[in-house]
C-alpha positions as CSV (number, residue, x, y, z in Angstrom):
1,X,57.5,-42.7,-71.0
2,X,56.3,-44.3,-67.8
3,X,54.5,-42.6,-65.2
4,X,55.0,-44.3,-61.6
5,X,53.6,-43.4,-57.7
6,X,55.5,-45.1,-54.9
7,X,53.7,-46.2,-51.7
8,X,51.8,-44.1,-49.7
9,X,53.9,-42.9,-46.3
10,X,52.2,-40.9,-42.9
11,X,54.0,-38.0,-42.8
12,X,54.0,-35.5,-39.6
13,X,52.8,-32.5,-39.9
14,X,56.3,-31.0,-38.7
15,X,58.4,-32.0,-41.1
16,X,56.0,-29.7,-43.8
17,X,58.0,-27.7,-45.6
18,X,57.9,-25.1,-48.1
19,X,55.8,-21.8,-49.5
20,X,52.7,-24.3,-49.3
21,X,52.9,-25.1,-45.7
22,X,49.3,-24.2,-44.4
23,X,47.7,-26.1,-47.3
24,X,49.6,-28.8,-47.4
25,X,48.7,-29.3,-43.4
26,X,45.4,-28.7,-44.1
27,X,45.1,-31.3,-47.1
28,X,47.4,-33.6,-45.1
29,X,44.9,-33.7,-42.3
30,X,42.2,-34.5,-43.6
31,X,43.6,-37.6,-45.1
32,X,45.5,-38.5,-42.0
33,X,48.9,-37.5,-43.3
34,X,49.6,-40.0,-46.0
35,X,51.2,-38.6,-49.0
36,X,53.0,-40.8,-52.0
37,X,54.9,-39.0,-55.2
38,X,54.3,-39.6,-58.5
39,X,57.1,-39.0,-61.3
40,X,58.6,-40.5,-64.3
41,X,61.3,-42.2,-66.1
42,X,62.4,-38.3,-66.6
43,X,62.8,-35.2,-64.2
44,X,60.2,-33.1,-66.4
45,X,58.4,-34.5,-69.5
46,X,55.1,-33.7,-71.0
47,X,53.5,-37.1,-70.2
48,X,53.8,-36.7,-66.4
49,X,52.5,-33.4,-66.0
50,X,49.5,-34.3,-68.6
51,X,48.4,-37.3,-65.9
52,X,49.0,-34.5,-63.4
53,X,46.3,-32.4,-65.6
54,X,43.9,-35.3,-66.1
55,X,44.2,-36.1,-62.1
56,X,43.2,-32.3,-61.3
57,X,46.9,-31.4,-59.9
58,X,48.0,-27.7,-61.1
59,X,51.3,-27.5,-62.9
60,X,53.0,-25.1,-60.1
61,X,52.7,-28.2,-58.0
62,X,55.5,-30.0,-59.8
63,X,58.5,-30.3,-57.2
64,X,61.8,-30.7,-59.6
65,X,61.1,-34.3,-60.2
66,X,57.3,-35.4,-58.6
67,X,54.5,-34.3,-57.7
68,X,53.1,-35.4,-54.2
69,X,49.9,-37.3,-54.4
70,X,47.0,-37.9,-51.6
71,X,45.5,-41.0,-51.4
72,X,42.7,-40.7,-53.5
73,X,45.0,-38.9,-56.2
74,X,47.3,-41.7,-55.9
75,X,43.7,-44.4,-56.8
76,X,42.9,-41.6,-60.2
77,X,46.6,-41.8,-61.5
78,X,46.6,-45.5,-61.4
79,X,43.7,-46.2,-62.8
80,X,44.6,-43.9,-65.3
81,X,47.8,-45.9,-66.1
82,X,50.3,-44.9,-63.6
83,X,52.6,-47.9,-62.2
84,X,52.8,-48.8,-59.0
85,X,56.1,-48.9,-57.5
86,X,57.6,-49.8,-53.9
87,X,60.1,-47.4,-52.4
88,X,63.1,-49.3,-53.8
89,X,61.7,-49.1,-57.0
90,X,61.3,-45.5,-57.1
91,X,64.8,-44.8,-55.5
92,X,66.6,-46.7,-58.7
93,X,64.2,-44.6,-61.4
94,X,65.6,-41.5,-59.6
95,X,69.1,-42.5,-59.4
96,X,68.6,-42.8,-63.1
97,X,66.7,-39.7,-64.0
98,X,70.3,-38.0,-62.6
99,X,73.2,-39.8,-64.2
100,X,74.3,-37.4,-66.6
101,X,74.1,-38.2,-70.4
102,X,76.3,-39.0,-72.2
């Protein structure tokens, strides 16, 4: 299993949404706004959230298929082994992830 982070993006702070909205503001603004996701080859598997663990992310942070990363998150999961992926990239892992099986 492969764990990927797609390029960072700015992000305004309106288009925060979600039970986390004040924190994710705050943490966004202190690193200008620039978030990035990191996931895998599947939706949920152990291997993603244990990067998540060893990069100091909390489990409830998991959004269905990703977690969103900060900058300097983003530098800890690739040194720990995550690949780098540009936005095209990520969209066909995704597209994949929700074909059904067969």
């Amino acid at each position: 299993m492969t764990v990927y982070v797609d390029a960072l993006i700015a992000w305004s702070p309106d288009v925060y949404r979600g039970n986390n909205v004040t924190q994710a503001k705050r943490v966004g603004g202190r690193n200008r706004h620039q978030w990035c996701h990191m996931f895998a080859d599947e939706k949920d598997c152990p291997e993603l959230h244990t990067m998540a663990q060893s990069i100091g992310l909390r489990r409830e942070w998991f959004q269905r298929d990703h977690y969103d990363l900060t900058p300097g998150r983003r530098r800890y999961a690739v040194e720990l082994g995550a690949v780098e992926v540009n936005r095209e990239q990520a969209v066909s892992i995704w597209r994949k992830q929700r074909r059904p099986r067969v």
